[in-house]
C-alpha positions in Angstrom: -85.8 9.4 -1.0 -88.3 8.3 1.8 -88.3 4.6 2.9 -91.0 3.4 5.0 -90.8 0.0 6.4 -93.9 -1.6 8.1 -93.8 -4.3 10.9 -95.9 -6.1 13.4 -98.4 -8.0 11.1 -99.5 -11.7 11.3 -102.1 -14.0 12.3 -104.6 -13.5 15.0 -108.1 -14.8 15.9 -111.4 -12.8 15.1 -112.0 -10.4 17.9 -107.9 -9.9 18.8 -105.9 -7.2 18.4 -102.4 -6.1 16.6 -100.7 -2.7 16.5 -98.7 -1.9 12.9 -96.0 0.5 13.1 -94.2 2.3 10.4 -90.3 3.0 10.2 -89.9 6.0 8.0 -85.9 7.3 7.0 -84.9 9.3 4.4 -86.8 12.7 4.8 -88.2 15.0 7.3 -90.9 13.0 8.8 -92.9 16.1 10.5 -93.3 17.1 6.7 -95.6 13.8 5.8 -99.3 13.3 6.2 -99.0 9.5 6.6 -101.9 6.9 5.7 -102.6 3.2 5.9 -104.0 1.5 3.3 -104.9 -2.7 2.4 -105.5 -4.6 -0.3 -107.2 -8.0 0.2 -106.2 -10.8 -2.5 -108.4 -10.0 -5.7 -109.2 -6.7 -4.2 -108.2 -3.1 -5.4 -106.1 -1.2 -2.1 -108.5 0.7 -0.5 -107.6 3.7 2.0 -107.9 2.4 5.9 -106.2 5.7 8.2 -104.3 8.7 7.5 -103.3 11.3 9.8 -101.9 15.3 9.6 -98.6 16.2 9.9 -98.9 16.6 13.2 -100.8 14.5 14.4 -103.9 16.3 15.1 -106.2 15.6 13.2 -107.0 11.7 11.5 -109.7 9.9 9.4 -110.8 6.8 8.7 -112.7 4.4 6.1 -116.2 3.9 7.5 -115.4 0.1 7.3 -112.4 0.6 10.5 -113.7 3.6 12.4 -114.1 2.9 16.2 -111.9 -0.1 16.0 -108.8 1.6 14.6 -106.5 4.3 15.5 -103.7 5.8 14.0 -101.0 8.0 15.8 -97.7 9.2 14.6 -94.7 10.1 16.7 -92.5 12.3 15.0 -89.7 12.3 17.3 -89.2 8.6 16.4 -90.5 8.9 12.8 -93.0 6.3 13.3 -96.4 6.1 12.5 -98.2 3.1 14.2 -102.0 1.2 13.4 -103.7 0.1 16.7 -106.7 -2.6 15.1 -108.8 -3.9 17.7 -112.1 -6.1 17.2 -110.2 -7.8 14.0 -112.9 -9.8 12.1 -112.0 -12.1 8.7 -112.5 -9.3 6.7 -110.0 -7.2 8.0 -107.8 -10.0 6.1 -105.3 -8.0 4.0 -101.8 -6.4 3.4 -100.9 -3.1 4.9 -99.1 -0.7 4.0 -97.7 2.3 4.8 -97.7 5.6 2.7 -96.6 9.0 3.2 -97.0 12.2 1.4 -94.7 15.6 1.5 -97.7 17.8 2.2 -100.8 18.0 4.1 -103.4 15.3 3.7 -106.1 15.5 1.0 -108.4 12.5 0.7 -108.2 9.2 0.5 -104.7 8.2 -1.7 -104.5 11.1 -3.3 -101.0 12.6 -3.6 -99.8 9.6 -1.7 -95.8 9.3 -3.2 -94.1 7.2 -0.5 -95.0 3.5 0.3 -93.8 0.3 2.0 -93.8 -3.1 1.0 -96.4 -4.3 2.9 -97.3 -6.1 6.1 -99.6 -9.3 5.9 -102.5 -9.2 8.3 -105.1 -12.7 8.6 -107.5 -12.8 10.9 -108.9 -16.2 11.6 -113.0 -16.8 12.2 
């Protein structure tokens, strides 16, 4: 069973920055395309990042491209969420997914996820 454990949210002004990682134990870590994903209160979660097993290759929501970045390292089994430029509506919780497989789109075939990491981002 895969745990993922997310860290390094909290409260920072519009036009800051804060850098999410990811904790994963529990499974081969190499094996996961891992993902990102927030839900803002009255919201549905919507996707934010995910990247290939590897590394290689990642996507992003049109909403965080060119102010996020997502990179994994597999020999620590992290997978970490740089946000720069934060504005209010970046407002959300974060978590972490991971899925046994290569990426597809979006959530889809997402089976692993944390609890959550609150992000608020001041005006």
């Amino acid at each position: 069973q895969v745990q993922l454990v997310e860290s390094g949210g909290g409260l920072v002004q519009a036009g800051g920055s804060l850098r999410l990682s990811c904790a994963a134990s529990g499974g081969t870590f190499s094996t996961y395309a891992m993902g990102w994903f927030r839900q803002a209160p009255g919201k549905e979660r919507e996707f934010v990042a995910a990247i290939s097993r590897r590394g290689g290759t990642t996507w992003y929501s049109n909403s965080v491209k060119g102010r996020f970045t997502i990179s994994r390292d597999n020999a620590k089994n992290t997978v970490d969420l740089q946000m720069n430029s934060l504005i209010p509506e970046d407002t959300a919780v974060y978590y972490c997914a991971g899925r046994d497989g290569p990426y597809i789109d979006r959530d889809v075939g997402f089976e692993y996820w944390g609890q959550g990491t609150q992000v608020t981002v001041s005006s």
